[in-house]
C-alpha positions as CSV (number, residue, x, y, z in Angstrom):
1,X,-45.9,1.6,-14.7
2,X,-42.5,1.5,-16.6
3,X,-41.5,4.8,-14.9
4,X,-42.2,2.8,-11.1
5,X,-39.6,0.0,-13.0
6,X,-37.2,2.5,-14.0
7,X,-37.3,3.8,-10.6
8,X,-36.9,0.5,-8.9
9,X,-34.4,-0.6,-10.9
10,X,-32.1,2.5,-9.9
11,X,-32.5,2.1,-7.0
12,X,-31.8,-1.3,-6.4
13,X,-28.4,-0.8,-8.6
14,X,-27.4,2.3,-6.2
15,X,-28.0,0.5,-3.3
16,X,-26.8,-3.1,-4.1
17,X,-23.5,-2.5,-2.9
18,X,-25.0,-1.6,0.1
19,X,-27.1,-5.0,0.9
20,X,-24.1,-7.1,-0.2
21,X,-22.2,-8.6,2.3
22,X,-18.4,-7.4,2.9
23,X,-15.9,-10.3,3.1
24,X,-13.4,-10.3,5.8
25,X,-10.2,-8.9,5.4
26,X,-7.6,-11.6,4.6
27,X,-3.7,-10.3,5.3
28,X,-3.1,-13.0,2.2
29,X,-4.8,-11.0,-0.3
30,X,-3.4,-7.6,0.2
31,X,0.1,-9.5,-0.1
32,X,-1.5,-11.1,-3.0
33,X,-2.2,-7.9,-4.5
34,X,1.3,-6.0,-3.6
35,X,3.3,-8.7,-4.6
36,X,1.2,-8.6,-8.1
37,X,1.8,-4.7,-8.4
38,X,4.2,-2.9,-11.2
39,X,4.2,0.1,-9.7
40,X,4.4,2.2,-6.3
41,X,1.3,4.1,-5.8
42,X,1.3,6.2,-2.4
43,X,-1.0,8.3,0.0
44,X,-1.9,11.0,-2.5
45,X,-2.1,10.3,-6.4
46,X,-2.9,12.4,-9.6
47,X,-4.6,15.9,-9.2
48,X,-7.6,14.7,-7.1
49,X,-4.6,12.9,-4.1
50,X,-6.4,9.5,-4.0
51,X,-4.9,7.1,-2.2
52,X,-3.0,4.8,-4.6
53,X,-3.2,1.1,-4.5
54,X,-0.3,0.4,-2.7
55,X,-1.0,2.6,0.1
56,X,-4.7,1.1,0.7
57,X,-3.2,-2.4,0.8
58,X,-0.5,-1.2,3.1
59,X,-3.4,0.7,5.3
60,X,-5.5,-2.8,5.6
61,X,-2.1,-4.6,6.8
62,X,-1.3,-2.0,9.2
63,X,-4.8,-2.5,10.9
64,X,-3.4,-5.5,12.2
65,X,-1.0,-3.8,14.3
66,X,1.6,-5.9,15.9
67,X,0.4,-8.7,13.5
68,X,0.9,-7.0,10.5
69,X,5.1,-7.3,11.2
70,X,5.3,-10.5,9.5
71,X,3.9,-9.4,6.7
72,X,5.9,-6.6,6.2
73,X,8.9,-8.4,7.0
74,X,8.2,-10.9,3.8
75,X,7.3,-8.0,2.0
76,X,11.1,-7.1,2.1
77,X,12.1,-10.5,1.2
78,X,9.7,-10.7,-2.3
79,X,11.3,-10.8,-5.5
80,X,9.0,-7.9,-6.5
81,X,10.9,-4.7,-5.9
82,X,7.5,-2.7,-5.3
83,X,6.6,-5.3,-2.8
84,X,10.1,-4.7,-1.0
85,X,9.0,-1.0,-1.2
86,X,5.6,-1.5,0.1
87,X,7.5,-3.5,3.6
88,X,9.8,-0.9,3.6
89,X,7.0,2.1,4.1
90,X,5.4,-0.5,6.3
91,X,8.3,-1.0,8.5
92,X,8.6,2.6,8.5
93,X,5.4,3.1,10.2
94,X,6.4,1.6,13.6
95,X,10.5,2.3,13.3
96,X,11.3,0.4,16.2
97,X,15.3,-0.9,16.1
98,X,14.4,-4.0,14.6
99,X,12.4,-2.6,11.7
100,X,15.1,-0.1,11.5
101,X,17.8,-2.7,11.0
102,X,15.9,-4.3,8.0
103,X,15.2,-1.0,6.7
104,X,18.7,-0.3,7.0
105,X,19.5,-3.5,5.2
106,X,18.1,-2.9,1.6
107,X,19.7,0.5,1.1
108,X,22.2,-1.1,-1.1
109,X,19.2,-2.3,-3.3
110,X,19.3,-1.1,-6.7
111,X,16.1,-2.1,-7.7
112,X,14.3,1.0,-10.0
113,X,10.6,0.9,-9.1
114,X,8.0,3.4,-11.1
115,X,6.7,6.0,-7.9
116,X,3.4,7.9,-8.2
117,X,2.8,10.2,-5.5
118,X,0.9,13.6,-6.2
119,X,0.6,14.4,-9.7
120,X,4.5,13.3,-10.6
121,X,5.3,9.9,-11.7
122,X,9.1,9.3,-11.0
123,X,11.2,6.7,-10.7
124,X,14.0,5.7,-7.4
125,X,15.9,2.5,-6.6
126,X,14.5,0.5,-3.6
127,X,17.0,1.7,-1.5
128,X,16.4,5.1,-2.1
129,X,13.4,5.0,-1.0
130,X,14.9,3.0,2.4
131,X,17.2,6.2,3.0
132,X,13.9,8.6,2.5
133,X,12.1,6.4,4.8
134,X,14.8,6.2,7.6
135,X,15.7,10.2,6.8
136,X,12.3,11.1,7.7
137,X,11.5,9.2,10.4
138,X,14.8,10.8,12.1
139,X,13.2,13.9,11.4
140,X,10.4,12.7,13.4
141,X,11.9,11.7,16.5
């Protein structure tokens, strides 16, 4: 009898993430959460290249297409230099001349943000990061 319970019981904890209901993606929260961050985590962090924080946030946002401009935009805007970061690299995504502009507008930002990409941690100024942005999508086109 206890070993049916202990069997039960695993399985209801393995698979209780699976009944629970998924909330709906609200733009608001991922801004939330990048404006809130202390550091710039990208597509491939640490040994095992997980996607870091920022760049799940910035993958939610970017679902929205078109939509997900505005946000990006007043990512540039924040106070936060990581959140400036996070618009620039979504900005960077569609590089059309408008986003280029704004991109082009922050590269005198001096801002030092804390960068984790791969398994080195470094830090670069905001605009930095603006000139790698616009210097690879050049290299794209």
């Amino acid at each position: 009898m206890f070993r049916r319970f202990i069997t039960f019981a695993i399985v209801i904890l393995l698979t209780s993430p699976v009944l629970a209901e998924s909330k709906p993606f609200n733009p608001e929260d991922a801004m939330t959460a990048i404006e809130n961050m202390k550091g710039y985590a990208g597509s491939a962090v640490g040994i095992a290249a997980v996607k870091g924080d920022t760049y799940i946030q910035l993958e939610r946002l970017s679902e929205l297409g078109a939509d997900a401009v505005p946000y990006f935009n007043r990512l540039t805007e924040s106070t936060n230099p990581v959140a400036r970061m996070a618009g620039i690299a979504g900005l960077g995504r569609s590089m059309d001349d408008q986003a280029r502009r704004r991109i082009e507008s922050l590269l005198d930002d001096t801002a030092l943000v804390r960068v984790a990409q791969g398994c080195v941690g470094t830090q670069m100024t905001v605009g930095e990061y603006a000139q790698d942005i616009l210097a690879y999508r050049v290299s794209k086109t």
